[in-house]
C-alpha positions in Angstrom: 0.0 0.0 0.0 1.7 3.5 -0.9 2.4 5.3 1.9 1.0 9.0 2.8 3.4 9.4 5.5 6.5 8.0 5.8 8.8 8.4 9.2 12.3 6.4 9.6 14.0 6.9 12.6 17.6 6.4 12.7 19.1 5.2 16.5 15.5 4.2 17.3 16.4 1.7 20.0 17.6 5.3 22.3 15.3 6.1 24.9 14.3 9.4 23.1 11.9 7.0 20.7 11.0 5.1 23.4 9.7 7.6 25.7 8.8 10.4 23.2 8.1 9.5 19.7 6.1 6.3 19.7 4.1 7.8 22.4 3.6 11.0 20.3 2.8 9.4 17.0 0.6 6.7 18.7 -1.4 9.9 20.3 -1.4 11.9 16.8 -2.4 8.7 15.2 -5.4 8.0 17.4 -6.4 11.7 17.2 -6.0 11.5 13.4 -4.0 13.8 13.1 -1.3 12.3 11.2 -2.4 10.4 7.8 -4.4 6.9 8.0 -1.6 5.5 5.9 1.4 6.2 7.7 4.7 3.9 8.1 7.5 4.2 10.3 10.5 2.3 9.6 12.4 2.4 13.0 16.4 1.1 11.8 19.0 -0.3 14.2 22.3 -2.7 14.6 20.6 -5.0 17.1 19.2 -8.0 15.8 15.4 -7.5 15.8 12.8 -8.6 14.5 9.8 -5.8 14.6 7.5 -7.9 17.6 11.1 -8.1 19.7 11.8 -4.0 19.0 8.5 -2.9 20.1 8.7 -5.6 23.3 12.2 -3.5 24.1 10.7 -0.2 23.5 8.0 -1.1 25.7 10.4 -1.6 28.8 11.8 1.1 27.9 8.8 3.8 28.3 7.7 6.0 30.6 4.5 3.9 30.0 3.2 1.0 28.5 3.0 2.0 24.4 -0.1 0.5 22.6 1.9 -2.4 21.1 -1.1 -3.7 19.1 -1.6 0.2 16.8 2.6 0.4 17.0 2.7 -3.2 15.3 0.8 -1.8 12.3 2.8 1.1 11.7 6.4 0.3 12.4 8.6 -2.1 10.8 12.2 -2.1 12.2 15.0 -2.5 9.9 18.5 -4.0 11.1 21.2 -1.9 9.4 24.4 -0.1 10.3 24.0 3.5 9.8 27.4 4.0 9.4 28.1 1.8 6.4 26.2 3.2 3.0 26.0 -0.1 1.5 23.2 -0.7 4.1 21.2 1.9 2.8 19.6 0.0 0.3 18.3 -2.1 2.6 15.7 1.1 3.8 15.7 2.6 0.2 14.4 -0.3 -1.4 12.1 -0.7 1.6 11.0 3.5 1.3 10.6 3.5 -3.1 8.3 0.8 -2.5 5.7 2.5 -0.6 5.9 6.4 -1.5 4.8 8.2 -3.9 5.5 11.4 -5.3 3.4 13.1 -2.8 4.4 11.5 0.2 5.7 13.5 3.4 9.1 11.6 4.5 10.4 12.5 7.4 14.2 11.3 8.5 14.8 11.8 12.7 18.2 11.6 13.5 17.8 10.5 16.7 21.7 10.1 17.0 24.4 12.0 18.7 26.4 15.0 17.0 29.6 12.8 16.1 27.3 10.1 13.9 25.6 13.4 11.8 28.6 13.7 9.4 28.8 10.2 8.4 24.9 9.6 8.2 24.3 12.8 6.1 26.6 11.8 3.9 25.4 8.2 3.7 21.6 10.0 3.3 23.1 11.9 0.6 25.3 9.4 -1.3 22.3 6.6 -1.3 19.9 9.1 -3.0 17.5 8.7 0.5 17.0 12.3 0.3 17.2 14.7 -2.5 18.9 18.2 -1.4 16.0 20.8 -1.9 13.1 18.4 -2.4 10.9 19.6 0.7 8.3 16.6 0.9 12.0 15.1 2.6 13.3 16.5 5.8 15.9 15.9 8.1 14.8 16.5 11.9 17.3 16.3 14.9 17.9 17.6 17.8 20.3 20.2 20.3 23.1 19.8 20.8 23.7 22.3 17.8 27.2 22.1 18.7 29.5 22.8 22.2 30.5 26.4 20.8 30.0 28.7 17.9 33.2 27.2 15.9 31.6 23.4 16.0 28.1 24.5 15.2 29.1 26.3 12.3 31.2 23.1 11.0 28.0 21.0 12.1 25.6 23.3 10.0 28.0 23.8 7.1 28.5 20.0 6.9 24.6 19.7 6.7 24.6 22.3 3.9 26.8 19.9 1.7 23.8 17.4 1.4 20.4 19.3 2.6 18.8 22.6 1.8 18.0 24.4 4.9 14.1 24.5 4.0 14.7 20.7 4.9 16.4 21.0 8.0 14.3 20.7 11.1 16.1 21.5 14.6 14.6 20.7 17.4 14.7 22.2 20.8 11.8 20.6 22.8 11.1 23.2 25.0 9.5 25.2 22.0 7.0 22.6 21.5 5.9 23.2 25.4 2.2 24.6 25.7 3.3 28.1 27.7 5.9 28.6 25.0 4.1 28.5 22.0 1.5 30.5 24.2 3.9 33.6 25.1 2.7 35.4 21.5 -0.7 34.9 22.1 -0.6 36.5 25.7 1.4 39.2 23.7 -0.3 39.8 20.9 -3.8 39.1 21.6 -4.4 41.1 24.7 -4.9 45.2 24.4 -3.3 45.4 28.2 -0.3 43.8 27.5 0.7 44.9 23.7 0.3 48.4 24.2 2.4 48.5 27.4 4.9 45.9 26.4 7.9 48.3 26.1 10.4 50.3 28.8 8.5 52.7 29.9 6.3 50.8 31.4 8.1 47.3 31.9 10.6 47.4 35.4 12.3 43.8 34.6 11.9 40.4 32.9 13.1 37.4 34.7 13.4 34.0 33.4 14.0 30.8 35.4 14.1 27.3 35.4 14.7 25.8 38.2 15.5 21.8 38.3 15.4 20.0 42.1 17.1 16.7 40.6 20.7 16.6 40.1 22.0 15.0 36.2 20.3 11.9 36.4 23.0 9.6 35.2 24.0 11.6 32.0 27.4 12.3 33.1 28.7 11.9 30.0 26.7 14.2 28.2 26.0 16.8 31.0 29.9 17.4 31.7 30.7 18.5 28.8 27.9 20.7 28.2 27.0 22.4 31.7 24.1 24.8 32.4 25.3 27.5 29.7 25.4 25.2 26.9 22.6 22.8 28.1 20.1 25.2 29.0 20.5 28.8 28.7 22.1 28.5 24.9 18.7 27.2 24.2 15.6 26.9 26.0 16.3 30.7 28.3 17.6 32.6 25.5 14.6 31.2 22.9 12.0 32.4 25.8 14.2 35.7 25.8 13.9 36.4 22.2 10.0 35.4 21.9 9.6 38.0 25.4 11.7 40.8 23.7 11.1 40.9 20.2 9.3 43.4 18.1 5.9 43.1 16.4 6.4 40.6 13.4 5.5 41.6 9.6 3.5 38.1 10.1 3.4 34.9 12.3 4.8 32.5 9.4 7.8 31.1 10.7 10.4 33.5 8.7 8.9 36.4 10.1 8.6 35.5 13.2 12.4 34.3 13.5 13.7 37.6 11.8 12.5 39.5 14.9 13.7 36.6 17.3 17.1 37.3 15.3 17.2 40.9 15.7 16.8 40.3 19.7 19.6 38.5 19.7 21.9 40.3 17.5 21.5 43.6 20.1 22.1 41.5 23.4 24.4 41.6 26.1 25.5 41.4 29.5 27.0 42.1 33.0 30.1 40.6 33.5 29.7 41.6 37.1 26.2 39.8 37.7 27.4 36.7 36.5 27.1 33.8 38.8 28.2 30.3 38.2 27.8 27.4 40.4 28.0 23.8 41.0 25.7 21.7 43.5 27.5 19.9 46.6 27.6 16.5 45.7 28.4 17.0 42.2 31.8 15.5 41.9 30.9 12.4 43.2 28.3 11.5 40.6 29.3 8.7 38.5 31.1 9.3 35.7 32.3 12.9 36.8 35.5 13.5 36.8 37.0 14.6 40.6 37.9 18.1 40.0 35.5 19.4 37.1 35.0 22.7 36.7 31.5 22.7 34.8 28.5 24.6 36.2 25.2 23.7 37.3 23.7 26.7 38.2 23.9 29.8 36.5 22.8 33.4 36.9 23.3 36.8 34.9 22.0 40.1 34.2 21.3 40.5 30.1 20.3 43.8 28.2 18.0 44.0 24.9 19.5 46.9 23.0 16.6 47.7 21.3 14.5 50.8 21.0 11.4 48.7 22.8 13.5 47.1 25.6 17.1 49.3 26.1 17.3 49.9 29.7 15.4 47.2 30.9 17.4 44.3 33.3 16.5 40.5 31.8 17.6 38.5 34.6 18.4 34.5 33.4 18.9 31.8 36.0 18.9 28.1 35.6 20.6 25.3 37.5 19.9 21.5 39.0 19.9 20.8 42.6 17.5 23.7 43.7 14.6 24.0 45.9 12.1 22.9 43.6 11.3 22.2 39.8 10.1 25.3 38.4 10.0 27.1 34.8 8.5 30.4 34.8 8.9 33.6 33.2 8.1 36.9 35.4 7.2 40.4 34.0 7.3 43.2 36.7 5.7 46.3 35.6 6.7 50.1 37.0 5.2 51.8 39.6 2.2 53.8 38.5 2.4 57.4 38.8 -0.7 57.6 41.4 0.7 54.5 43.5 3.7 57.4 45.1 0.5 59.3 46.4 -1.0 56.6 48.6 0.7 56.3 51.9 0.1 51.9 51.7 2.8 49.3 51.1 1.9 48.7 47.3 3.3 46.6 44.8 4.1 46.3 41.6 1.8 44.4 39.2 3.5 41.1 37.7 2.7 38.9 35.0 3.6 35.4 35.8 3.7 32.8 32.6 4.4 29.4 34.1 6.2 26.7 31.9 6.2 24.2 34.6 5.3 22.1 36.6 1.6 23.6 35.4 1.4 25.4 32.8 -0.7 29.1 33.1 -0.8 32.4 33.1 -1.2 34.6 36.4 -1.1 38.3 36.8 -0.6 40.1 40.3 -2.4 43.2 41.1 -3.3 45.5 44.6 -6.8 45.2 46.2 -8.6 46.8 49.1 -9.0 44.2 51.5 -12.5 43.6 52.3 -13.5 45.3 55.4 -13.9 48.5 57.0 -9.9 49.2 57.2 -8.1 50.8 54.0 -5.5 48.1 54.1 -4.1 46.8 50.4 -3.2 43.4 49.5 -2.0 41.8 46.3 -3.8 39.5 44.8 -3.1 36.6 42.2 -5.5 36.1 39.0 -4.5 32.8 37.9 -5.5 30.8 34.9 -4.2 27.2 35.1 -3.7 25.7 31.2 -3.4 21.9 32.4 -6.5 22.2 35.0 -8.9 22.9 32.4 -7.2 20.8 29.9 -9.1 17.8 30.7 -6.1 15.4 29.7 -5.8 17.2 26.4 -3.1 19.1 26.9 -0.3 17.7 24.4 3.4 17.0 25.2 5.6 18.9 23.4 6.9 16.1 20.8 3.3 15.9 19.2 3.5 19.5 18.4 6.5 19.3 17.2 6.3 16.2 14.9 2.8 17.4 13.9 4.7 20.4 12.8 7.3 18.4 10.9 4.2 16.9 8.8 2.5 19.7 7.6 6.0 21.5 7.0 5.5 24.3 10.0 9.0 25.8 11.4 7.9 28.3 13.7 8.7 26.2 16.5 12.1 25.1 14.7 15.1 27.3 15.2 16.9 28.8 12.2 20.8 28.8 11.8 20.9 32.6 12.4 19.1 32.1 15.9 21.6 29.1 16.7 24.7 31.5 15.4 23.5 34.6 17.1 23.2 32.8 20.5 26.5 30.9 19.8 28.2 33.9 20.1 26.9 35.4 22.9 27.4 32.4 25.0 30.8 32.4 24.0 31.1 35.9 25.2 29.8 34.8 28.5 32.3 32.2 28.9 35.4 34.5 28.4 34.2 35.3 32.0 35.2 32.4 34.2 34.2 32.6 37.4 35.1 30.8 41.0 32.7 28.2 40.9 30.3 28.6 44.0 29.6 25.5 45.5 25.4 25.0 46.9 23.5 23.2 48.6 20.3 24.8 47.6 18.5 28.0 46.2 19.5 29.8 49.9 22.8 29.6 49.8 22.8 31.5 46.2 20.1 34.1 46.4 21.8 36.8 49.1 25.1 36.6 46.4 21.9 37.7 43.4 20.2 40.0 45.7 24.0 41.7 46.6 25.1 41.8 42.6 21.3 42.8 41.2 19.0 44.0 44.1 16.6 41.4 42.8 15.9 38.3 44.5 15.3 35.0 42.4 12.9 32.8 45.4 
């Protein structure tokens, strides 16, 4: 039967498919979403058949993956990825089933140091055609450790796909709040028309993690905070927060403003924190006097006629008091609040990544009574409570995305370049590693560099 859909997943038997993508195609399936006729060839050097790769997948999940829908639409195909004369084995399997309309999508759920050798084998076996954009290539951060390797990653990508076809995936874009941070710009007449510095005090952005790295030593030594998350996930929620009123929201548009956010960024050198958890060096795998950080902190400027003068604070790190993503806006003073003689406020708009997703917005009240005391209270709208279960994860977004050819949520090269660069800047500023044990023991050293507590 020719295929309308056609997914192949290259290191399938990784927990990423396991835990992410069969779960999200089953869902998209179900939902119909995705086409009826869909096949997903799922390739791999272990010697499976398809019933004894799904069985492993199944252990491997988060939880138990409907087997008996899976078993209709994946085929696994054992193959080395590294040796081209294998590729006919998934060629022949791919021209028998497509047709010239057919959506193929290629994950490269692999690490960085297999891309060069797989493109090239994608190329050379004719599995892709370089500009054909019913084929695309998806895979995910790391976009390199710096902005020398992810310029050699992206120009080795160039050699063998056009960058129409390259999908890059940073999960955290597909995340409900995220995608939900132009809407609450946009669409609402209190926000847009104050959304500059005149009216806007500060912009913090946090994500805090309470676990420490979970086993991936190998991967979370070399990266550290900087690379792993603020390259990434804080500076993509910065650019979205700062940038100016797109032409459009098609994805081009969109990422040209993102782009100009980042190309007028910088930062204090003085507010910069850098940290590492107690307990750190003796995770396994972690070598006894490594200097990476797991907490970081700094104080960033948006150059920009809408935002110059205003302080984006940035703080991520593991080990902290709880697990928290959030991003804070703290409005000015109002002229009128200097008059009243009553501990006021300032109004703050709170836009919650994690662990619930929502939107809250502080404001002063009269407390009820005969007394003219003020409080502050907390309109909150909670996203997952009123989901009723529908809320999606962010891998059906995204993949949903990849099927109907939507990049929004994808990041361009410039974006990955332009952050590159500034991180690079950040880390000709090594600092004395300060060593917590949780959120208290870092907070007075931001409140004594910023004014500004992060708690």
């Amino acid at each position: 039967m020719k295929q309308d859909l056609i997914l192949t997943i290259f290191g399938s038997t990784g927990d990423l498919t396991a835990r992410k993508l069969l779960p999200a195609i089953t869902k998209l399936y179900k939902q119909k979403k995705i086409p009826n006729r869909t096949m997903i060839y799922a390739l791999g050097r272990r010697d499976y058949t398809t019933e004894v790769y799904l069985n492993q997948m199944n252990e491997q999940a988060f939880k138990p993956l409907d087997l008996k829908l899976l078993s209709r639409l994946v085929t696994y195909v054992n193959m080395d990825i590294t040796k081209v004369s294998d590729y006919d084995l998934i060629k022949n399997q791919i021209d028998s089933v497509k047709q010239e309309s057919t959506r193929q999508l290629f994950y490269l759920a692999i690490g960085p140091d297999l891309f060069p050798i797989v493109s090239k084998n994608i190329s050379d076996s004719d599995l892709v055609e370089i500009g054909n954009l019913n084929q695309s290539i998806i895979f995910e951060k790391p976009f390199g450790y710096d902005l020398a390797s992810a310029k050699s990653i992206n120009e080795m990508l160039w050699n063998y796909f056009d960058e129409k076809q390259i999908y890059r995936i940073d999960h955290y874009l597909g995340k409900e709040m995220i995608q939900n941070i132009m809407m609450v710009r946009f669409a609402n007449r209190i926000f847009e028309d104050v959304w500059h510095n005149r009216t806007i005090k500060n912009v913090k952005i946090i994500a805090k993690e309470d676990e420490g790295i979970l086993g991936r030593a190998g991967y979370y030594d070399q990266s550290g905070a900087l690379r792993d998350m603020v390259q990434s996930h804080l500076m993509q929620i910065m650019s979205l927060i700062a940038m100016d009123v797109p032409l459009s929201y098609f994805s081009e548009d969109v990422k040209d403003e993102k782009v100009k956010v980042l190309h007028h960024l910088s930062f204090d050198a003085d507010s910069l924190i850098l940290g590492q958890y107690q307990g750190y060096l003796d995770e396994k795998g972690i070598h006894e006097d490594s200097k990476t950080e797991t907490f970081v902190f700094f104080k960033a400027s948006v150059n920009t006629p809408r935002f110059k003068g205003v302080p984006f604070y940035l703080m991520t790190g593991k080990k902290l008091d709880k697990k928290e993503s959030l991003i804070i806006v703290e409005f000015e003073e109002t002229s009128e609040q200097r008059k009243w003689n009553l501990p006021l406020s300032t109004n703050k708009l709170y836009i919650k990544i994690a662990p619930v997703d929502g939107v809250g917005l502080v404001l002063n009240s009269k407390v009820p009574g005969l007394t003219d005391d003020v409080e502050t209270v907390e309109l909150e709208y909670c996203i997952a409570c009123n989901s009723y279960k529908n809320l999606s994860e962010a891998y059906e977004k995204l993949l949903l995305d990849c099927t109907q050819n939507h990049k929004t949520l994808f990041t361009r090269w410039d974006e990955i370049e332009s952050s590159w660069h500034f991180i690079d800047q950040i880390k000709k500023h090594q600092k004395t590693l300060v060593q917590y044990a949780s959120m208290d023991d870092l907070d007075p050293l931001i409140r004594e560099k910023t004014g500004e507590s992060m708690q």
